[in-house]
PDB file as gemmi writes it, atoms N, CA and C in Angstrom:
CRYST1    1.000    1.000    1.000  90.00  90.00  90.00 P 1                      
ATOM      1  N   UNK A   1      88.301  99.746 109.727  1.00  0.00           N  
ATOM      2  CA  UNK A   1      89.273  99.573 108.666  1.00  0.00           C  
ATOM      3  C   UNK A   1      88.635  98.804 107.514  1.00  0.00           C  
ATOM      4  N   UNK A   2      88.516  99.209 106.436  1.00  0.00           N  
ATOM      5  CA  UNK A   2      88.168  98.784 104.981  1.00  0.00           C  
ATOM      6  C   UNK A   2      88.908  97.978 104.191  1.00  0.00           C  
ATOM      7  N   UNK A   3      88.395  96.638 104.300  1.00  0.00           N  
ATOM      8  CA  UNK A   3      89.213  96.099 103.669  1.00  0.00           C  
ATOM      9  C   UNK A   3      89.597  96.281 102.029  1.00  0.00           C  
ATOM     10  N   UNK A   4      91.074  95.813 101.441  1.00  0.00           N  
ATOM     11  CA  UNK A   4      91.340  96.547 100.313  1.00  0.00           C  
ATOM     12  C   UNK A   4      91.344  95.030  99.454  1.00  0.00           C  
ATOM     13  N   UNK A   5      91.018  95.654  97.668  1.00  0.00           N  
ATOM     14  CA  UNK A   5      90.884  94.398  97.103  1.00  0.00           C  
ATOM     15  C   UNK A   5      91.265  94.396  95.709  1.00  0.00           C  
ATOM     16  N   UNK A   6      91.287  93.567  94.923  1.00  0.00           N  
ATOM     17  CA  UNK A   6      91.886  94.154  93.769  1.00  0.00           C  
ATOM     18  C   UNK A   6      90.495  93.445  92.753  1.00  0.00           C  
ATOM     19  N   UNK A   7      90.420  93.978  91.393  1.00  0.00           N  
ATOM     20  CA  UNK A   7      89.447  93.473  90.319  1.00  0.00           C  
ATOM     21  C   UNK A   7      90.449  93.626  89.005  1.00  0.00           C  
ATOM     22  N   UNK A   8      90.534  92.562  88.574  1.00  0.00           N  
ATOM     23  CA  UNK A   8      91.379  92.283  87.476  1.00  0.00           C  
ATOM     24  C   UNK A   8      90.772  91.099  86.956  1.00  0.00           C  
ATOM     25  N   UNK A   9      90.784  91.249  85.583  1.00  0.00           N  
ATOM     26  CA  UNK A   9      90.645  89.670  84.402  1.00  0.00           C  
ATOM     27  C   UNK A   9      92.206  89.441  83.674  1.00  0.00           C  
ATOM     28  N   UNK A  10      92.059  87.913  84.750  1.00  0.00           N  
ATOM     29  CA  UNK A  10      93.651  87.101  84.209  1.00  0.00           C  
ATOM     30  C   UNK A  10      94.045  87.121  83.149  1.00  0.00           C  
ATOM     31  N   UNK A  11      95.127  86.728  82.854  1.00  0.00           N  
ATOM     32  CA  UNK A  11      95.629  86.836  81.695  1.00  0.00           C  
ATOM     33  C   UNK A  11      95.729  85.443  81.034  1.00  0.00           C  
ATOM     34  N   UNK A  12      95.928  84.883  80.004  1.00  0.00           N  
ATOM     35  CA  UNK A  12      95.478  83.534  79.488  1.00  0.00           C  
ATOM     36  C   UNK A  12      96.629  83.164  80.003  1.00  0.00           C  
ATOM     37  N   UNK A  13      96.878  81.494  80.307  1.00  0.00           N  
ATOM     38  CA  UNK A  13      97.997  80.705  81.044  1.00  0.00           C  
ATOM     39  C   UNK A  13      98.767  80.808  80.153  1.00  0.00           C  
ATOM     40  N   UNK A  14     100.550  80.475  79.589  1.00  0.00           N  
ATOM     41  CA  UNK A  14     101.013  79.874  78.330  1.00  0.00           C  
ATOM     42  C   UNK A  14     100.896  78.351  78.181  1.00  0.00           C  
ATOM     43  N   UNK A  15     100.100  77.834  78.955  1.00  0.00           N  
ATOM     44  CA  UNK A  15      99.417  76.429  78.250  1.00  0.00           C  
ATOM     45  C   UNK A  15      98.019  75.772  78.170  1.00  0.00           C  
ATOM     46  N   UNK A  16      97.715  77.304  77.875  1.00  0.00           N  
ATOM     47  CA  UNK A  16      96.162  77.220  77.341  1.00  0.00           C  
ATOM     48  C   UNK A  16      96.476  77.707  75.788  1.00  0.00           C  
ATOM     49  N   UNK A  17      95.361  77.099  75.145  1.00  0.00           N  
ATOM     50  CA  UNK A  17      95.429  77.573  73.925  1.00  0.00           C  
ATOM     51  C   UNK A  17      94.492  78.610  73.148  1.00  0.00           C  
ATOM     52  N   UNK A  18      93.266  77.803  74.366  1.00  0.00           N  
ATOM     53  CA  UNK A  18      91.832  78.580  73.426  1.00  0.00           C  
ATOM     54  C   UNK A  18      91.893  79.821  74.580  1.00  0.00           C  
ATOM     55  N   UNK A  19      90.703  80.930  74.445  1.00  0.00           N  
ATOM     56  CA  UNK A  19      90.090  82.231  75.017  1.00  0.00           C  
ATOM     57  C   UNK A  19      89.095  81.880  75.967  1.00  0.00           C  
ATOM     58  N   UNK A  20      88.256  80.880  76.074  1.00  0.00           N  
ATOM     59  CA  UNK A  20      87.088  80.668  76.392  1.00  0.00           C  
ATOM     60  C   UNK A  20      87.086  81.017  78.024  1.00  0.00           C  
ATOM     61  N   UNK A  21      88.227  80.735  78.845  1.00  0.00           N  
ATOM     62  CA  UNK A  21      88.329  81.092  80.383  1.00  0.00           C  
ATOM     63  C   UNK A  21      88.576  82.537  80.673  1.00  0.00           C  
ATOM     64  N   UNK A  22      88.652  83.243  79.379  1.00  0.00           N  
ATOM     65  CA  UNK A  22      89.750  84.622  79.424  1.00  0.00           C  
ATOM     66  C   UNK A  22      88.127  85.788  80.060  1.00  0.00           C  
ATOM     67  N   UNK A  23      87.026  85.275  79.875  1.00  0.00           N  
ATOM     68  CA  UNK A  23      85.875  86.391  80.341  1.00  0.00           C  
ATOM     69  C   UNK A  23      85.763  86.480  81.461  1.00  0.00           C  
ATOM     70  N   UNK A  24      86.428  85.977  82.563  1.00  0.00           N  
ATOM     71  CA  UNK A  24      85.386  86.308  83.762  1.00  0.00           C  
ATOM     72  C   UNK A  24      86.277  86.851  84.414  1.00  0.00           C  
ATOM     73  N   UNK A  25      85.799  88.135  85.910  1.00  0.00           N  
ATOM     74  CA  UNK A  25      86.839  88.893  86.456  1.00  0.00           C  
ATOM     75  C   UNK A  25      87.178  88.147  87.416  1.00  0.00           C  
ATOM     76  N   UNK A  26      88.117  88.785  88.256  1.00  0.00           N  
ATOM     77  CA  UNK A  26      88.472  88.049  89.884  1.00  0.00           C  
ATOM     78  C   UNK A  26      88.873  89.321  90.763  1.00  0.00           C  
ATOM     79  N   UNK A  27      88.096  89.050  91.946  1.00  0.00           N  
ATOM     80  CA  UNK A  27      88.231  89.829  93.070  1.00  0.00           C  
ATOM     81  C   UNK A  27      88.864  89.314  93.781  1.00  0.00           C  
ATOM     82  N   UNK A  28      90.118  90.023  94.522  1.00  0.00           N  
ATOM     83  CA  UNK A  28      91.137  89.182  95.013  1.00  0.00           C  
ATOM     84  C   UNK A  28      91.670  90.391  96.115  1.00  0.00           C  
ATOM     85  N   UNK A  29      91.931  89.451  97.634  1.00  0.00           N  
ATOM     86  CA  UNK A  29      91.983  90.249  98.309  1.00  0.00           C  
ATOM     87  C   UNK A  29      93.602  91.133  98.519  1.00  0.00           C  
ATOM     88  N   UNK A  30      93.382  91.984  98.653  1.00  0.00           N  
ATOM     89  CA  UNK A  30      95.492  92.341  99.232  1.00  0.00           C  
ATOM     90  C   UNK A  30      95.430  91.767 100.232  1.00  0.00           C  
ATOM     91  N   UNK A  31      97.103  91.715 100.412  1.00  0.00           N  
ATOM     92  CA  UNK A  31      97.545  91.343 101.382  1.00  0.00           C  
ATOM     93  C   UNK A  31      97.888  91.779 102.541  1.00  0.00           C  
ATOM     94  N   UNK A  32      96.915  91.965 103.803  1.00  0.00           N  
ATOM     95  CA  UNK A  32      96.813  93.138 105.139  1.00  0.00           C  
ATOM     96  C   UNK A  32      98.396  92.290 106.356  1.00  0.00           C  
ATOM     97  N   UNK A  33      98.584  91.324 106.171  1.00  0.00           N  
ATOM     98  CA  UNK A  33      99.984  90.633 107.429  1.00  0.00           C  
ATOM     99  C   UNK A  33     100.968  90.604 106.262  1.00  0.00           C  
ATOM    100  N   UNK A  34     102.415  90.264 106.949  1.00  0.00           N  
ATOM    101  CA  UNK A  34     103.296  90.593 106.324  1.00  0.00           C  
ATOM    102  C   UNK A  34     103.202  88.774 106.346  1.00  0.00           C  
ATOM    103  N   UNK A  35     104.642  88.316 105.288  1.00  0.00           N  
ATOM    104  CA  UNK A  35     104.706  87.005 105.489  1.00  0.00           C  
ATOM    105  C   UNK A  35     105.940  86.520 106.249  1.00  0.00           C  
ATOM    106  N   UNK A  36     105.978  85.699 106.744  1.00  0.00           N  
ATOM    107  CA  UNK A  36     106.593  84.904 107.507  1.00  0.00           C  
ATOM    108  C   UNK A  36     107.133  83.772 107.246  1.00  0.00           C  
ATOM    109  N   UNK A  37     108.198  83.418 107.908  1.00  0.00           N  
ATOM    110  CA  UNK A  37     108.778  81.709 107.821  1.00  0.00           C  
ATOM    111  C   UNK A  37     108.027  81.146 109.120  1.00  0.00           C  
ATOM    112  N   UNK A  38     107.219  79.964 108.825  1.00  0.00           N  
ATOM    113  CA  UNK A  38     107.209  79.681 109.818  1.00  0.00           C  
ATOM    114  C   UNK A  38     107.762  78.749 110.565  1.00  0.00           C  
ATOM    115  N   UNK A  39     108.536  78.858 112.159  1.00  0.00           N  
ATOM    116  CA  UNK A  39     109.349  78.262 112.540  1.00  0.00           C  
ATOM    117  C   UNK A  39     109.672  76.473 112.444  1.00  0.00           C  
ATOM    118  N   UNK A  40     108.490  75.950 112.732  1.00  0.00           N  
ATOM    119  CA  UNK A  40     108.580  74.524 112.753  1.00  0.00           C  
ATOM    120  C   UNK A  40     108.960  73.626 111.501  1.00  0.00           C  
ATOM    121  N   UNK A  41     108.085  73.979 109.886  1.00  0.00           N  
ATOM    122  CA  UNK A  41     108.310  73.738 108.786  1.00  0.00           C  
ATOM    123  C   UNK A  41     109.355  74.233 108.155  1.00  0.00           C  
ATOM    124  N   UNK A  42     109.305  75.589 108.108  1.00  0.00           N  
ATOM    125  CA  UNK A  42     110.420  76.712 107.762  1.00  0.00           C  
ATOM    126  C   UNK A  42     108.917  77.304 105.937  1.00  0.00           C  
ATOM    127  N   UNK A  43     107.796  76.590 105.886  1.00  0.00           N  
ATOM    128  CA  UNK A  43     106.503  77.153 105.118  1.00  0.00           C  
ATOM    129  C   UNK A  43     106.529  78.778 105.726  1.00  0.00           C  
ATOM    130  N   UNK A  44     106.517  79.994 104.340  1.00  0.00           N  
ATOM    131  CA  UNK A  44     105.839  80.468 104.504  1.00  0.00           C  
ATOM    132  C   UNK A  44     104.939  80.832 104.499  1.00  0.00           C  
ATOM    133  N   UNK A  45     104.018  81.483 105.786  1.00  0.00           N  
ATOM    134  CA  UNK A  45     102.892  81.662 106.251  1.00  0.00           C  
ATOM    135  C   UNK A  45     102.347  83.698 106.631  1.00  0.00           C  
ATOM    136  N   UNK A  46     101.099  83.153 106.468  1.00  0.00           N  
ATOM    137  CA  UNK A  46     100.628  84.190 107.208  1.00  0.00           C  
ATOM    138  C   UNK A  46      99.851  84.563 108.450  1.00  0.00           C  
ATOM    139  N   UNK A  47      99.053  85.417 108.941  1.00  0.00           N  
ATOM    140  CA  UNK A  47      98.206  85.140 110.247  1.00  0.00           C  
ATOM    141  C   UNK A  47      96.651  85.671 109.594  1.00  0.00           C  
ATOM    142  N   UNK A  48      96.943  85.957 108.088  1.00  0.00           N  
ATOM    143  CA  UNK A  48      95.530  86.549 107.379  1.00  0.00           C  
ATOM    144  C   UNK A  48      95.602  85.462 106.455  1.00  0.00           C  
ATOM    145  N   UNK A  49      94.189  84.903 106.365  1.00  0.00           N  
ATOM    146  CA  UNK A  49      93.590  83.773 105.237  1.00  0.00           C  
ATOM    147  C   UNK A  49      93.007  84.105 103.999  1.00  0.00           C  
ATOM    148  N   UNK A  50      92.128  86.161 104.325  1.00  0.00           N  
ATOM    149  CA  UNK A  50      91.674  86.482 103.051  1.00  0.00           C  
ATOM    150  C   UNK A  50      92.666  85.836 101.767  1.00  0.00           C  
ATOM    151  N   UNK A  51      93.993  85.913 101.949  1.00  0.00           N  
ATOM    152  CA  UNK A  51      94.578  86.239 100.489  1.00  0.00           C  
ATOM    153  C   UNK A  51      94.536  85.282  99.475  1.00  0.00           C  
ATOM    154  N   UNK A  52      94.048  83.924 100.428  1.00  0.00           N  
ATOM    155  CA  UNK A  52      93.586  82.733  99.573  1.00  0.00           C  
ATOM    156  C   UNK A  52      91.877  82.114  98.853  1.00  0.00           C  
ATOM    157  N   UNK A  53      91.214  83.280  99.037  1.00  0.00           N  
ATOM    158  CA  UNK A  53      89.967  83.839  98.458  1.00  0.00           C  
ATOM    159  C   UNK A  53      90.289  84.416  96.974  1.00  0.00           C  
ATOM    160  N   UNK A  54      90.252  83.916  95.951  1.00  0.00           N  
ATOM    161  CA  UNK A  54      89.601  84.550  94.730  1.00  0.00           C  
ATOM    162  C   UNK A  54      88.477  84.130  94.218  1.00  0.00           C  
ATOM    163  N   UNK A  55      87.643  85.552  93.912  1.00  0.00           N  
ATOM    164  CA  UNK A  55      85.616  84.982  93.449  1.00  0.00           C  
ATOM    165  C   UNK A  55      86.041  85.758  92.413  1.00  0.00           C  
ATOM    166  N   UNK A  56      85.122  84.634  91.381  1.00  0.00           N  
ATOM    167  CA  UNK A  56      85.146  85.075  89.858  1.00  0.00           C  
ATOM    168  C   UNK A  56      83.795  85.651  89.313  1.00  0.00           C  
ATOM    169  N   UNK A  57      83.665  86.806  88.615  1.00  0.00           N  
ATOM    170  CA  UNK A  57      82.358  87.581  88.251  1.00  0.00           C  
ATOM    171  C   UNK A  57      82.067  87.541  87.251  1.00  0.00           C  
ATOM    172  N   UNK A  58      81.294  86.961  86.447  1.00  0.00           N  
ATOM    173  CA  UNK A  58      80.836  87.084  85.043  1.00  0.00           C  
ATOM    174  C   UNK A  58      81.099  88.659  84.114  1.00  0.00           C  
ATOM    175  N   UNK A  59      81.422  89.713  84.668  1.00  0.00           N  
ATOM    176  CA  UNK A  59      81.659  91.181  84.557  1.00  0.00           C  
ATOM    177  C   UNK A  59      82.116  92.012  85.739  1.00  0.00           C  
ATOM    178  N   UNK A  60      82.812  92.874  84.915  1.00  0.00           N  
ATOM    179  CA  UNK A  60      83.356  93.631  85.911  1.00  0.00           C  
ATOM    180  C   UNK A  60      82.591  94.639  86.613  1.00  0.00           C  
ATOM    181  N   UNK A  61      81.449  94.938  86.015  1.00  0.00           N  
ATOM    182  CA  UNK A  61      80.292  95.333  86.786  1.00  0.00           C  
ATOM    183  C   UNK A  61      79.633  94.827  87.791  1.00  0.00           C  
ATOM    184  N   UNK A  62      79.951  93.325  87.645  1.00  0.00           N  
ATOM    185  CA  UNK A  62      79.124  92.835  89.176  1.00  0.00           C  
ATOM    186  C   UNK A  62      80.305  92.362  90.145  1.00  0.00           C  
ATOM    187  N   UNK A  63      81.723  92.465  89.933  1.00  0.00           N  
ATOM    188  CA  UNK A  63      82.341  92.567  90.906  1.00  0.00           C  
ATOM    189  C   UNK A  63      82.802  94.129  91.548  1.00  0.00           C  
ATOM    190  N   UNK A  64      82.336  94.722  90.767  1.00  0.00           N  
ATOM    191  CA  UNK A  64      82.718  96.731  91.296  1.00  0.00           C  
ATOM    192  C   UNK A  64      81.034  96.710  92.464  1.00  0.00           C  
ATOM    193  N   UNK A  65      79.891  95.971  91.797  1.00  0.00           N  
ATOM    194  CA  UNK A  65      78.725  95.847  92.458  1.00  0.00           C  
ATOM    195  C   UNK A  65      78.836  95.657  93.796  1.00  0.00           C  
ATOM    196  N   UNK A  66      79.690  94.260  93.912  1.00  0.00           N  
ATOM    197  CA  UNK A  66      79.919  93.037  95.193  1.00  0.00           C  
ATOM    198  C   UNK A  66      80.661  94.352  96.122  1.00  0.00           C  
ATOM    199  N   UNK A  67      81.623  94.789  95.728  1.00  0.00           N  
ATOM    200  CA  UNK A  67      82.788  95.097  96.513  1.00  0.00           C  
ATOM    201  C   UNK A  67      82.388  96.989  96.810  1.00  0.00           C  
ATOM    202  N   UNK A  68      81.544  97.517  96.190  1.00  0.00           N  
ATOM    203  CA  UNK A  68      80.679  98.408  96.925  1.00  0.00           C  
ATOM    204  C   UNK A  68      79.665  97.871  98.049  1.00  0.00           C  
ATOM    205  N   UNK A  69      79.042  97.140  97.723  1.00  0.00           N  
ATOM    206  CA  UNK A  69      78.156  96.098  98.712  1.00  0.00           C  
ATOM    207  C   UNK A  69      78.654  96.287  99.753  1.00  0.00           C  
ATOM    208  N   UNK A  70      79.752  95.815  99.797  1.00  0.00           N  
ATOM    209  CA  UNK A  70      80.762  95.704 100.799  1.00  0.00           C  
ATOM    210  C   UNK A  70      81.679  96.338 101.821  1.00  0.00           C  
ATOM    211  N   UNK A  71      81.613  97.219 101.228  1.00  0.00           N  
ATOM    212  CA  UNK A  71      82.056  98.022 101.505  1.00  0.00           C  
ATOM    213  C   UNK A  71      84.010  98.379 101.265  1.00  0.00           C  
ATOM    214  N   UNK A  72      84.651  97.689 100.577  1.00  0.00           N  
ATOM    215  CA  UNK A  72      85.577  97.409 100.304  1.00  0.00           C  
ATOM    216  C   UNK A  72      86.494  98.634  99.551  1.00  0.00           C  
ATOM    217  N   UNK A  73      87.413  98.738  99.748  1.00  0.00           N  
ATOM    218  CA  UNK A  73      88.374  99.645  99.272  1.00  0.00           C  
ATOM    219  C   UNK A  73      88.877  99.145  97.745  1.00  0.00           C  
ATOM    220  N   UNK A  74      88.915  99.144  96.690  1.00  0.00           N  
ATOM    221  CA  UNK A  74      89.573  98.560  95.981  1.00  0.00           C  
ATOM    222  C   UNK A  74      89.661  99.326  94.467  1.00  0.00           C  
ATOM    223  N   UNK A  75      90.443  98.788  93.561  1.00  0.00           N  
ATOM    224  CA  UNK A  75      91.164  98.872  92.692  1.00  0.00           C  
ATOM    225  C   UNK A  75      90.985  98.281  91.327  1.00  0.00           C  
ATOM    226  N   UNK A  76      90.556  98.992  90.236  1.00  0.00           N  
ATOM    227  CA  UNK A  76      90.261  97.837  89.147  1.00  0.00           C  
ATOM    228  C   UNK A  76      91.451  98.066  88.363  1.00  0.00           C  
ATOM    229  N   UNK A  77      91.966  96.881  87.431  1.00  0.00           N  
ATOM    230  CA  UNK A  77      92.838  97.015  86.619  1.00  0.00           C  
ATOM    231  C   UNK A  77      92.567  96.648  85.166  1.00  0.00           C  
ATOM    232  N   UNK A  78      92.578  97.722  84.431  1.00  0.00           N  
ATOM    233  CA  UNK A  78      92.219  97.197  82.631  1.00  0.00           C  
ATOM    234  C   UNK A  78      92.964  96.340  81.704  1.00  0.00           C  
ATOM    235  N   UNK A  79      91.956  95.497  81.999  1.00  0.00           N  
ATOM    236  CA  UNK A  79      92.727  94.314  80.611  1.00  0.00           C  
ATOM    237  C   UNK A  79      93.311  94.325  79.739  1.00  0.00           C  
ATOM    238  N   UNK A  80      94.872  93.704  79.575  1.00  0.00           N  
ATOM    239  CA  UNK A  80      95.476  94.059  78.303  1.00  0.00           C  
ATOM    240  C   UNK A  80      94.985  94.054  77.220  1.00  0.00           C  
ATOM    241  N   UNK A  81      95.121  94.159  76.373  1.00  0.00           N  
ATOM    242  CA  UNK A  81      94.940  94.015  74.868  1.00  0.00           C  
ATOM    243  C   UNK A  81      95.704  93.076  74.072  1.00  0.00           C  
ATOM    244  N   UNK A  82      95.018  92.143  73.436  1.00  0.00           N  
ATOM    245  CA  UNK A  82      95.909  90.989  73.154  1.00  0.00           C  
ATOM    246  C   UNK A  82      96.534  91.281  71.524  1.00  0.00           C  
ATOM    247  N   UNK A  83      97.502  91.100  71.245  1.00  0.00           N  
ATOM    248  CA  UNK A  83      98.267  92.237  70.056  1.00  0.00           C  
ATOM    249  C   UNK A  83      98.829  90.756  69.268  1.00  0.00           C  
ATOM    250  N   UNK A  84      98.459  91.071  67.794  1.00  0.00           N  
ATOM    251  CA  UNK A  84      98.841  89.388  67.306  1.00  0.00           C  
ATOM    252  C   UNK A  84      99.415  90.091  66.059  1.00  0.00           C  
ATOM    253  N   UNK A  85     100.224  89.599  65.786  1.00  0.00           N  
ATOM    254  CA  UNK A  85     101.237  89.935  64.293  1.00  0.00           C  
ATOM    255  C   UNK A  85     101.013  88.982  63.541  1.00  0.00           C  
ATOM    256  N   UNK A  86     100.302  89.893  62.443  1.00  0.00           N  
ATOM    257  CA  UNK A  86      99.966  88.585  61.527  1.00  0.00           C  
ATOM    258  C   UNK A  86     101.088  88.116  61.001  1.00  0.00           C  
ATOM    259  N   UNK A  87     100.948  87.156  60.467  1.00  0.00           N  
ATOM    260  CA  UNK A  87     102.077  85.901  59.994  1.00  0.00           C  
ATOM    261  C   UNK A  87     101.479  85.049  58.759  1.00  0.00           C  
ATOM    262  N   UNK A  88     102.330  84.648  57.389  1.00  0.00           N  
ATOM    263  CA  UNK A  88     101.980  83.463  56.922  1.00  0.00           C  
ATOM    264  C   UNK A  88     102.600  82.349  57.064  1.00  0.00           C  
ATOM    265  N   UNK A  89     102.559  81.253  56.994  1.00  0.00           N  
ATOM    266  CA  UNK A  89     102.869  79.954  57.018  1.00  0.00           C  
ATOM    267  C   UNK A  89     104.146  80.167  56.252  1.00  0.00           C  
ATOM    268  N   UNK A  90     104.431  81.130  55.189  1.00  0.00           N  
ATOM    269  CA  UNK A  90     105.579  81.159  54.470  1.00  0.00           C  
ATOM    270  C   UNK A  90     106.287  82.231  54.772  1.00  0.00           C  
ATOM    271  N   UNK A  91     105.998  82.725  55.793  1.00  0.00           N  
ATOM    272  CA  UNK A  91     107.182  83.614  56.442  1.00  0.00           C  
ATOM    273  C   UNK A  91     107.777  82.917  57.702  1.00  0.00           C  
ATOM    274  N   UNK A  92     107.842  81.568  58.000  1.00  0.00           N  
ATOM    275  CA  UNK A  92     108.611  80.510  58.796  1.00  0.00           C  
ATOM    276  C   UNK A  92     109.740  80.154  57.757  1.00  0.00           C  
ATOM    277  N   UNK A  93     109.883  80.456  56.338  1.00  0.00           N  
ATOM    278  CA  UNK A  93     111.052  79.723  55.556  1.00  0.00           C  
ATOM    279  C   UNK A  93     111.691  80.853  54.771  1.00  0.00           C  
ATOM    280  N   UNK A  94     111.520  82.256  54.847  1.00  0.00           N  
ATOM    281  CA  UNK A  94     111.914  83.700  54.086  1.00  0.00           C  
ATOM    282  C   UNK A  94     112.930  83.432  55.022  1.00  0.00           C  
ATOM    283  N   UNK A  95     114.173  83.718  54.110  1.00  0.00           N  
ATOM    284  CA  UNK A  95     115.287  84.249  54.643  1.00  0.00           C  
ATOM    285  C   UNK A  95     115.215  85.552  54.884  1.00  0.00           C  
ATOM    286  N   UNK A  96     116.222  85.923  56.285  1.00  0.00           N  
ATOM    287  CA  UNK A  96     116.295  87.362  56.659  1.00  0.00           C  
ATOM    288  C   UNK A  96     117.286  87.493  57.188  1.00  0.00           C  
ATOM    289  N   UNK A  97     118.345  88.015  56.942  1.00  0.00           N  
ATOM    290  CA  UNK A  97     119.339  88.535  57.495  1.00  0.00           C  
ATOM    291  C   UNK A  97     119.750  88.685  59.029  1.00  0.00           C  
ATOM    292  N   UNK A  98     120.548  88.685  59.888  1.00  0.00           N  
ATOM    293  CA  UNK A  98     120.877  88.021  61.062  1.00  0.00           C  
ATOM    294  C   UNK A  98     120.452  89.727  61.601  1.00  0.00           C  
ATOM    295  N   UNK A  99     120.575  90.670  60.629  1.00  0.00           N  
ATOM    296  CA  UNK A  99     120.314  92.182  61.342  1.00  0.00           C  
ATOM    297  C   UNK A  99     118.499  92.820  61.718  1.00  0.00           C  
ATOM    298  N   UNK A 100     118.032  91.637  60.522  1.00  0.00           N  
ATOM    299  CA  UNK A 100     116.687  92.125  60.593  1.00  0.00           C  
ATOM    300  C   UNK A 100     115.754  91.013  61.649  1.00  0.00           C  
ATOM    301  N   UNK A 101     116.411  90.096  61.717  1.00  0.00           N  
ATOM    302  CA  UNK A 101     115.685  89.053  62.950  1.00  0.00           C  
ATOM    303  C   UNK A 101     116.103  89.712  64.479  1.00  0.00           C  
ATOM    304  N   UNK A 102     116.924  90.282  64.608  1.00  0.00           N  
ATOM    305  CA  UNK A 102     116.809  90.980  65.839  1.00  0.00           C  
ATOM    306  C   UNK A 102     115.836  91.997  66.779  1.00  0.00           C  
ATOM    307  N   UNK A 103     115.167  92.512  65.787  1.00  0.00           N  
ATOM    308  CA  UNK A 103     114.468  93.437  65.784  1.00  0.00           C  
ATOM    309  C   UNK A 103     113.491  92.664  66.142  1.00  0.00           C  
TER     310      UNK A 103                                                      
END                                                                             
């Protein structure tokens, strides 16, 4: 059985400000046990530890590399696109109508 994995680059936190963490990928395992309550705490748990493994790759080429290596089943996912509306400093004080701020 092959284990399955995912390759994705995070998405920036909302309390980060700068880009600088936004380059590197992460290989991250799925999740093969279901989860559980566990009885004594009432914590849920699992009986698989992969899922608390994430390795970070300078490119997504050397984590598609690793996880062929590996022999691993997995999945890449393409990075959003970060979409910015420009703005001036003086479109914080333009009045606009209660119909056109909705939009």
């Amino acid at each position: 059985m092959a284990i399955k994995a995912k390759i994705y680059k995070p998405t920036k936190n909302a309390m980060q400000s700068g880009r600088a963490q936004g380059t590197q990928w992460v290989l991250e395992y799925d999740i093969e046990t279901p989860r559980r309550p566990e009885p004594i705490m009432g914590w849920t748990s699992a009986e698989d530890t992969l899922n608390q493994v994430k390795m970070r790759f300078a490119s997504r080429e050397a984590a598609i590399a690793f996880a062929e290596t590996h022999g691993f089943e997995f999945t890449v996912d393409a990075p959003r696109q970060r979409r910015v509306a420009p703005r001036s400093y003086l479109d914080n004080f333009k009045f606009r109508p209660y119909e056109e701020e909705a939009n």
